[in-house]
N, C-alpha and C positions, 0 to 999 in steps of 0.2 A: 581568587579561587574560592575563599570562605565567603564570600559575598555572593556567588555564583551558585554555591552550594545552600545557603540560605535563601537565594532565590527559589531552588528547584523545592527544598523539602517543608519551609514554614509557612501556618498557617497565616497566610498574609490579612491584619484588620485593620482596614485602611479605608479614610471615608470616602465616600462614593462620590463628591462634588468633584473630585480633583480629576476624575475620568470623563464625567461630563461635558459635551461639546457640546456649542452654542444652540446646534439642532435641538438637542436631550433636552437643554435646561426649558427651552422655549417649552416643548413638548409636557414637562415636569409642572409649571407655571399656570398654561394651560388648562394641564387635567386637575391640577388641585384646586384654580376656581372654579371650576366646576363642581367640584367634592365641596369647597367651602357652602358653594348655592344650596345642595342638595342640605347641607347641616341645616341652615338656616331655615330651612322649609320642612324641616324632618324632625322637629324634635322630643316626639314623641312617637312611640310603634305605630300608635293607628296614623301620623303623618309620615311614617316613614313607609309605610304599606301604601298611602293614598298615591304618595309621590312616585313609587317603585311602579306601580299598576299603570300610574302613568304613562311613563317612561319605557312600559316592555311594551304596551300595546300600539306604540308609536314603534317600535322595533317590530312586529308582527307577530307578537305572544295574545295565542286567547288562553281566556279560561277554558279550564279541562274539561269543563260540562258539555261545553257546546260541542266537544269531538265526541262522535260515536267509534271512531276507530284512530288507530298512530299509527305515523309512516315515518318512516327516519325523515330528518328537516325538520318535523314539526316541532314548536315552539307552544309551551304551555306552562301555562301559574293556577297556582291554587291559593288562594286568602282564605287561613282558618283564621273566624270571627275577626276580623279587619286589625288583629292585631298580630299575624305572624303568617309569612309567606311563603312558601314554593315554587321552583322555576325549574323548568327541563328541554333540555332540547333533545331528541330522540338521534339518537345515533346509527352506523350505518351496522354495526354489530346488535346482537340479542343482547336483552337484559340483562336476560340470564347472563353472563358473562361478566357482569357488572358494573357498576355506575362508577363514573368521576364527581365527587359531592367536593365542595366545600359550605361548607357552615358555617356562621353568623351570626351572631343577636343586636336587637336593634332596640334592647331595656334599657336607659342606662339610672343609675344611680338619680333620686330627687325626692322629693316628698308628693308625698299624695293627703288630699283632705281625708278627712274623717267622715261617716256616714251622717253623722249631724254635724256639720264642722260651723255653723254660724251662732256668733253669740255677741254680747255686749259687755262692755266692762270698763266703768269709770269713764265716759266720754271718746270711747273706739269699738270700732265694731272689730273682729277678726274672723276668721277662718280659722279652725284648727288642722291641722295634721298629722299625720305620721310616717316616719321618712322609709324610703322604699332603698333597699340593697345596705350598702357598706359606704355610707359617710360619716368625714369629720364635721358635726354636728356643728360647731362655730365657726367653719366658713361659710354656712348659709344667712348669716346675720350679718346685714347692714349692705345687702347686696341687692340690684333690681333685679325683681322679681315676677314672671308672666304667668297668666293660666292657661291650661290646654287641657281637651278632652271633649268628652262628651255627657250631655245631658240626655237620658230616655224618658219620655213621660210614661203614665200606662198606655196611653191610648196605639204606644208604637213608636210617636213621633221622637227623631234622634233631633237631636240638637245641637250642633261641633261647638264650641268656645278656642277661640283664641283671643285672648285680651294680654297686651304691653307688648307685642312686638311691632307695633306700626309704631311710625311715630307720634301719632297722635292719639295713642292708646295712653291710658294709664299705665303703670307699673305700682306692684305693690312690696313690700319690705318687712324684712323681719328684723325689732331690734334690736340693740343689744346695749351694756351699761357701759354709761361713761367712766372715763381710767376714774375721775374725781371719788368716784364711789362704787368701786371695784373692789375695792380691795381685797374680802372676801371672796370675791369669784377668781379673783387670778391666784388667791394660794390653792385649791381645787388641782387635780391633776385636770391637763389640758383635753382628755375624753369628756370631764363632768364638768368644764367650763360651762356648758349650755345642756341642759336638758332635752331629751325629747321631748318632752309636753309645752316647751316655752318655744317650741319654734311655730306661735302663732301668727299667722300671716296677717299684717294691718291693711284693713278695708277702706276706714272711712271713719268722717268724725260729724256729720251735720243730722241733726235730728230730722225729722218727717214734722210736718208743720208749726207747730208751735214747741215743739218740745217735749208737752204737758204731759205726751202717754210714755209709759215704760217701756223701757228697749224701742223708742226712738231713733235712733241710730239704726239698727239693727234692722225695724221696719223700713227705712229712708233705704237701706241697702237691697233690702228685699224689693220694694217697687221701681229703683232702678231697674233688678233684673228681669221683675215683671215686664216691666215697660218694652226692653231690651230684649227676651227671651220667650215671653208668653210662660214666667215656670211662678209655681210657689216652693214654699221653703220644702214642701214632702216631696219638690222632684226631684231635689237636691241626694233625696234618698237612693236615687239610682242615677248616679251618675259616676262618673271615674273621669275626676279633674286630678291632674297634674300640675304641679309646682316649678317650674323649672327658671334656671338664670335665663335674666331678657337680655341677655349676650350675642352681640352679631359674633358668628366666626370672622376672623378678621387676620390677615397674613402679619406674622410678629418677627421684628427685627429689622435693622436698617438696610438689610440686603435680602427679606423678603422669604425668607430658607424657612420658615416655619409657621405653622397652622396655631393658632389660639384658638379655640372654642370649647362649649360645652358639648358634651354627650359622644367623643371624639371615639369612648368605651361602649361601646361597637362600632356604633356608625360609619366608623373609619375601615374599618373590615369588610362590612356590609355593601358599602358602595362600593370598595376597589373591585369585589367578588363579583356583583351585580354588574358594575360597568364591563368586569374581563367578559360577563356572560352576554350581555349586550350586544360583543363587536364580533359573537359568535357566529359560524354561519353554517356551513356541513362539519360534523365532527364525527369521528367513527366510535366511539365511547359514549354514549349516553351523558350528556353533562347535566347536572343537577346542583341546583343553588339555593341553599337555606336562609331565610331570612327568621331565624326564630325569639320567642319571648321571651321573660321569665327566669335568662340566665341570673339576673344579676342577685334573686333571690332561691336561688337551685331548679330552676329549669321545673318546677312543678306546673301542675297546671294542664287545663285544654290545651291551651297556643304555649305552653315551654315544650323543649324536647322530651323528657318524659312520658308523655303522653304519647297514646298512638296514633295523631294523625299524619304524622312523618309516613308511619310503615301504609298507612290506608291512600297517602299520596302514591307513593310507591307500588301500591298492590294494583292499583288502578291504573296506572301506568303499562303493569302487566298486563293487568283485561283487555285494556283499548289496541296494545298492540296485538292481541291475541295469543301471547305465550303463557299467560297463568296456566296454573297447575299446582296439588297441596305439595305444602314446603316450598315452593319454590321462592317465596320470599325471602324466607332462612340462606339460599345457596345466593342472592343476590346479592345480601350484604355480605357475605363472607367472600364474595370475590369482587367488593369493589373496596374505591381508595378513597380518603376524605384528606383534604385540608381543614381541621380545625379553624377558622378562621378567626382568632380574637386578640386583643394586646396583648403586650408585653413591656412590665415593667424599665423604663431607659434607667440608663443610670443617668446617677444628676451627681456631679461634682458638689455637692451642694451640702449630700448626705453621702455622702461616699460612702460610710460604714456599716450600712446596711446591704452593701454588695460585696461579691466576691468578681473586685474589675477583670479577672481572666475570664470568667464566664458570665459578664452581665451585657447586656443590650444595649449599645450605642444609638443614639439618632444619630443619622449619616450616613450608616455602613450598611444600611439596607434593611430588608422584608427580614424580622426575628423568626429560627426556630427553636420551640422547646420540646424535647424529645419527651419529657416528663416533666407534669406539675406535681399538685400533691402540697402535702407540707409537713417538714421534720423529716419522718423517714419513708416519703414518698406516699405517705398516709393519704386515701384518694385519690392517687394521679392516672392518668390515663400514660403507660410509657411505651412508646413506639418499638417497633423491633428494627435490629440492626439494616436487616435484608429491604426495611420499608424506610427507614432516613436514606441510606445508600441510593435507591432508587428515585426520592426527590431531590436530595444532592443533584444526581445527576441532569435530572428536567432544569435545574436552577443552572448550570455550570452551561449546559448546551446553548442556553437560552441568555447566555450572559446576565444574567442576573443575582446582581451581588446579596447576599444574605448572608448570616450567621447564626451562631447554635448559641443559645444561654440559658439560665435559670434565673426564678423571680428571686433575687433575694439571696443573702447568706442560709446555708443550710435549717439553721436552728433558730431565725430570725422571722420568718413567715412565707409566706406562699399562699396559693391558689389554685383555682381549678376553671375551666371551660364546658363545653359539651361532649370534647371528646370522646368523653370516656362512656357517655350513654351511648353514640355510636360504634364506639369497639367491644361492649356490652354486646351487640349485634354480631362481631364478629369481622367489621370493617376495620381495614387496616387507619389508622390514625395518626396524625403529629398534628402539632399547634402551629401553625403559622399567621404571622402579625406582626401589627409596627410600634415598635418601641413605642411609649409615650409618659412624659413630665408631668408631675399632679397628676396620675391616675384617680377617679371618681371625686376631684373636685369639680367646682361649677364651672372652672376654666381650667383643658385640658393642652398639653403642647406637643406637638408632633411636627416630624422634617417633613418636606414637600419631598426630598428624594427620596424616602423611605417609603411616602404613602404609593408614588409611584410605581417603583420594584412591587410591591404587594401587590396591587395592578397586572404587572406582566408576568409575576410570579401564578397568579391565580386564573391567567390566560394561558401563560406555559401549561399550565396543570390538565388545563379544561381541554387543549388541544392534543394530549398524550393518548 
């Protein structure tokens, strides 16, 4: 009887593999190489835009330019400046009435160069930079290292750089001192083990012909690029080169259950959102899918949420179907629903004491939600209302999709924030939903293959409501 009665009233948290049939797993296996491919090919926004654009136009998504008018079915993206995207598929209901969003960022945590980042020093040439979002600065040392980005001349001409992730690419490294002669750096507290000014990236060591002129090295690196690039060193001025680990995503563990890679902070979001929008076909709710910037440093910026080209995607939306009218953008966001779409801190036995284990986020047990971030006493968080968890509860429970509710962290221990909260700034209803993940904003992230799934069907349940 008490066994019967603990069936009907507890919250059951219990991992998801053990429900899984041979079908699911295959199906689980499947989707996540696919999700590992897109990592590997995505690892920075302007490739995670290039590869998205792809990927919807092969699905029957144009750009929004080319319509002069919207008809429900129709399928449209907007790329502001090739580093943050929008997807819509027009619904068989008016706008007005309101959109189905979930949102995404595709920034994740790395170092970027300096605007003069090339220099010489003692027989190396380096790169300097300076690191982008919330890293621990001494796991970028002693690790392979790729570049990515882009180069603009004046003349117009863009330039892409991807160098170390072929295999017959270089790779380059940041160093770091040996234990022999540490000593000094390991009594330092482990934030000022490594500086940010010392995380200069090694180029190169051979001089330019004989040697004889100054900054040899440094010119030897320059007419590679020349040769390689068609740039001099003042093109370097306008360019936005990225730092990132030369890390394949690659399936971790002897049974294959979990995702290793870098940039899993968003990306991992990003795609589940993208794919659910994908397999999309008539929907009676406008569905709308955010691919945005700039989170990982406060969403500022043209291409972060902050900015208004979210609301001008959206306004436009209303012109081509024909419903604009003033204010009406104002009544659009206050009557639609967002899926936050970003991580959530797993717990890791590892650190156990940084969680409170009855509300922290398992791998295993599915797509996380946080009903509120924030940090300490909810300081910044964007917190859902009862009437609007209830109501994704329920899309999750219909749709057999296992999930759970946590918070990042012990109360008075830290926390975070998403984009939430600029969209319920709007007046859109909001929660965070996302998949646990191990080593958050390190250069290798971990996450379950059954979690990145659920988030998947969770964000298809969503878009189909």
């Amino acid at each position: 009887m008490e066994e019967n009665l603990k069936e009907k009233l507890f919250n059951k948290k219990e991992i998801g593999w053990k429900d899984a049939d041979a079908q699911e797993k295959e199906a689980i296996y499947s989707f996540c190489n696919d999700y590992m491919n897109f990592l590997n090919r995505s690892k920075i926004e302007r490739e995670a835009v290039a590869t998205s654009r792809e990927i919807a136009e092969s699905k029957g998504f144009r750009d929004l330019s080319t319509f002069d008018t919207l008809k429900p079915g129709d399928k449209v993206y907007f790329v502001n400046r090739e580093k943050s995207m929008y997807l819509a598929i027009i619904g068989s209901e008016k706008l007005e009435n309101g959109l189905q969003i979930v949102g995404s960022h595709i920034d994740s945590p790395r170092l970027d160069l300096k605007p003069n980042p090339l220099y010489e020093d003692n027989g190396f040439a380096y790169f300097k930079t300076h690191y982008y979002g919330g890293i621990k600065k001494y796991q970028w040392t002693t690790i392979p290292l790729s570049i990515h980005g882009v180069i603009v001349k004046t003349n117009g001409e863009k330039i892409n750089v991807n160098i170390g992730e072929d295999e017959n690419d270089p790779i380059f490294v940041i160093t770091d001192l040996l234990p022999h002669l540490a000593q000094e750096q390991m009594e330092k507290k482990l934030k000022n083990g490594i500086d940010g000014e010392a995380l200069n990236l090694l180029l190169g060591s051979i001089p330019y012909g004989d040697g004889k002129e100054s900054d040899a090295i440094k010119l030897n690196i320059l007419n590679i690029l020349n040769q390689k690039y068609d740039i001099t060193e003042k093109d370097l001025l306008s360019s936005e080169l990225e730092v990132v680990p030369a890390f394949k995503a690659r399936s971790l563990g002897f049974d294959g259950s979990m995702v290793a890679a870098y940039g899993q902070d968003d990306k991992i979001c990003a795609y589940t959102s993208f794919a659910a929008m994908m397999s999309l076909e008539n929907v009676k709710t406008t569905a709308v899918c955010i691919l945005s910037d700039k989170e990982e440093i406060g969403s500022m910026g043209n291409t972060g949420m902050e900015s208004h080209m979210f609301d001008y995607f959206i306004s436009e939306l209303l012109n081509k179907t024909g419903e604009n009218r003033p204010n009406l953008l104002d009544k659009v966001f206050c009557f639609s629903r967002m899926l936050s779409a970003d991580v959530d801190a797993g717990f890791d036995p590892l650190y156990s004491s940084v969680s409170d284990s009855t509300n922290a986020a398992f791998l295993g047990r599915g797509v996380g939600l946080n009903k509120y971030t924030g940090a300490r006493g909810k300081s910044g968080a964007s917190d859902a209302n009862a009437e609007f968890v209830a109501w994704v509860r329920n899309v999750l429970e219909k749709n057999n999709i296992k999930y759970q509710i946590s918070e990042l962290g012990k109360v008075d221990v830290g926390g975070g924030g998403t984009i939430a909260y600029i969209l319920a700034n709007k007046g859109v209803d909001v929660i965070d939903c996302g998949v646990p993940v191990l080593s958050m904003h390190a250069p290798y992230e971990v996450t379950c293959k059954y979690d990145v799934y659920m988030a998947y069907k969770a964000y298809e349940a969503f878009f189909n409501m």
